[in-house]
N, C-alpha and C positions, 0 to 999 in steps of 0.2 A: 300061793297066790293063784285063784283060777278067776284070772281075769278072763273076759270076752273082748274083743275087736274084731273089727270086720275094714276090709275095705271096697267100697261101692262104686262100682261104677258106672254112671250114667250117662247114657248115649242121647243126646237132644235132638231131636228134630231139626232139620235146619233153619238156622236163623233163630231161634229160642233158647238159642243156650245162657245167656243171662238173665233171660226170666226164668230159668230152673233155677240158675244159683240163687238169685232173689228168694226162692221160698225155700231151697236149702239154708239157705243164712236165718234165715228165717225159725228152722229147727232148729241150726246152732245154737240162735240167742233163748229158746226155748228148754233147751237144753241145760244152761246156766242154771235153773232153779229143780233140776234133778239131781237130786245127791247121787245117781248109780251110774249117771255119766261121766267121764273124767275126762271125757278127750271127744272133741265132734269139730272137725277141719274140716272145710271144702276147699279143696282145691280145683284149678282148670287145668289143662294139658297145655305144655307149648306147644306139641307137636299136631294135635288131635283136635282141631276148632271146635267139634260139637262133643266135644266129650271134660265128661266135671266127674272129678275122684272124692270121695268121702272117707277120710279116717275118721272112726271112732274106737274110742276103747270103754268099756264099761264095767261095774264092779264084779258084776256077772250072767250071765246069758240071760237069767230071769229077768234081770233089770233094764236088760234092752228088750226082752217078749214084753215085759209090763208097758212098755213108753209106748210100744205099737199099739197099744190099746186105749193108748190115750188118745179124746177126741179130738183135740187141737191136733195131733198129731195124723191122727186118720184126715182128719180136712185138708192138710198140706199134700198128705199122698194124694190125696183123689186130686188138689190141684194142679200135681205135678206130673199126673199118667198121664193127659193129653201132650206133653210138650215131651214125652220120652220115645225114644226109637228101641230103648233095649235100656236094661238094667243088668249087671254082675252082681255078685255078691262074693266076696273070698272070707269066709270066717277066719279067724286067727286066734292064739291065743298070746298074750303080749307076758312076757317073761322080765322083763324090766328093763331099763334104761333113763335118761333125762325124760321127766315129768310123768314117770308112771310110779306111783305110790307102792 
């Protein structure tokens, strides 16, 4: 299995951090009609008010380079650069457990 996953995290500006999740969620449900996504969470931090975590896991690294290329998808980043203060990235690679194929 060479899955891809990443977990993302985005630092919001203050006072915008539900308008990021908004167009995070946004991706999620975008996400649903890609067969190479398997897994797109957003999560918020208890501890960290402006801060919103992303799991995804994907069939394979190519299939989450492909999705960046998608328009819809590029429109949501460029929505979402202004309301960001910093972005992470941790790639992973997901070895299995509940809900991973």
């Amino acid at each position: 299995m060479d899955k891809f996953g990443m977990y993302a995290k985005f630092t919001a500006k203050p006072g915008v951090r539900d308008q990021l999740v908004g167009i995070l969620l946004e991706a999620a449900a975008g996400a649903e009609s890609d067969p190479g996504c398997e897994l797109y969470v957003v999560n918020v931090s208890e501890t960290e008010p402006d801060t919103v975590w992303v799991t995804e896991v994907w069939s394979n690294a190519e299939a989450h380079e492909a999705s960046l290329q998608d328009d819809t998808t590029r429109a949501m980043i460029q929505r979402a650069m202004p309301l960001n203060a910093g972005v992470e990235s941790i790639p992973i690679r997901p070895v299995g457990g509940k809900g991973i194929k």
